[in-house]
C-alpha positions as CSV (number, residue, x, y, z in Angstrom):
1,X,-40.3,-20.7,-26.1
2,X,-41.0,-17.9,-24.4
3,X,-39.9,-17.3,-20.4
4,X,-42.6,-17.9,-17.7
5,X,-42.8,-16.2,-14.2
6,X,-41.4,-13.1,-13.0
7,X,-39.0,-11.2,-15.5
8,X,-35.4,-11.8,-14.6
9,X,-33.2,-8.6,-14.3
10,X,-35.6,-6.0,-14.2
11,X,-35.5,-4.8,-10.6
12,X,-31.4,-4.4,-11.0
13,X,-31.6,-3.0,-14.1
14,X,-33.9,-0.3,-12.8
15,X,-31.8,0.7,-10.2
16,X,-28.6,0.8,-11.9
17,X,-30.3,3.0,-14.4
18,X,-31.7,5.0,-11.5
19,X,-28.1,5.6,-9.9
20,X,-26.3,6.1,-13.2
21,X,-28.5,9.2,-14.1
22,X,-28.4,10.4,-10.9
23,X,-24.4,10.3,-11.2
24,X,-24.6,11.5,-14.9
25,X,-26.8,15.0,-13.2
26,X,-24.6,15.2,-10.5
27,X,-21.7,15.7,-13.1
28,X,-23.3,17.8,-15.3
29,X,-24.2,20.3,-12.2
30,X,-20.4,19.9,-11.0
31,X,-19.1,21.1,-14.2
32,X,-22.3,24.1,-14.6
33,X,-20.6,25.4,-10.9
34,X,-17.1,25.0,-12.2
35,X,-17.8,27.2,-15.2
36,X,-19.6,29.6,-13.2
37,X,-17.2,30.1,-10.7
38,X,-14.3,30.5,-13.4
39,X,-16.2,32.9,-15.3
40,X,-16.4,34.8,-11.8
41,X,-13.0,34.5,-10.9
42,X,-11.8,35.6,-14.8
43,X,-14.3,38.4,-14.7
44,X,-12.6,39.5,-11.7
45,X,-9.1,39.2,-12.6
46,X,-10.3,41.5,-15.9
47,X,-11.9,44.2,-13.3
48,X,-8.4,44.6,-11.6
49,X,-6.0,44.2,-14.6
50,X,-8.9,47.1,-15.9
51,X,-8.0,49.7,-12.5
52,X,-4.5,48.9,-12.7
C-alpha cells in the first residue's frame, strides 16, 4: 500500500544535500587556491635559483 500524506524525509534530505555540495565546492576551491599558490611560490623559487 502506498503512503498517504506529506512525504517523509524530503525537507532533511534536501538540505543535507544542499550543505554537502556546498562543502564538496568549498573543497574543491580550497585545493584550486592551494595549487595556485604553490605553482606561484615554485615558479618563484625557479626565478631565483635561475639569477643565482
Amino acid at each position: 500500500m502506498a503512503k498517504k500524506g506529506k512525504e517523509k524525509n524530503t525537507v532533511n534530505k534536501a538540505k543535507h544535500t544542499k550543505l554537502m555540495n556546498r562543502k564538496k565546492n568549498k573543497l574543491k576551491k580550497e585545493q584550486e587556491t592551494r595549487k595556485e599558490r604553490l605553482k606561484a611560490i615554485v615558479k618563484l623559487s625557479q626565478e631565483k635559483a635561475k639569477d643565482n
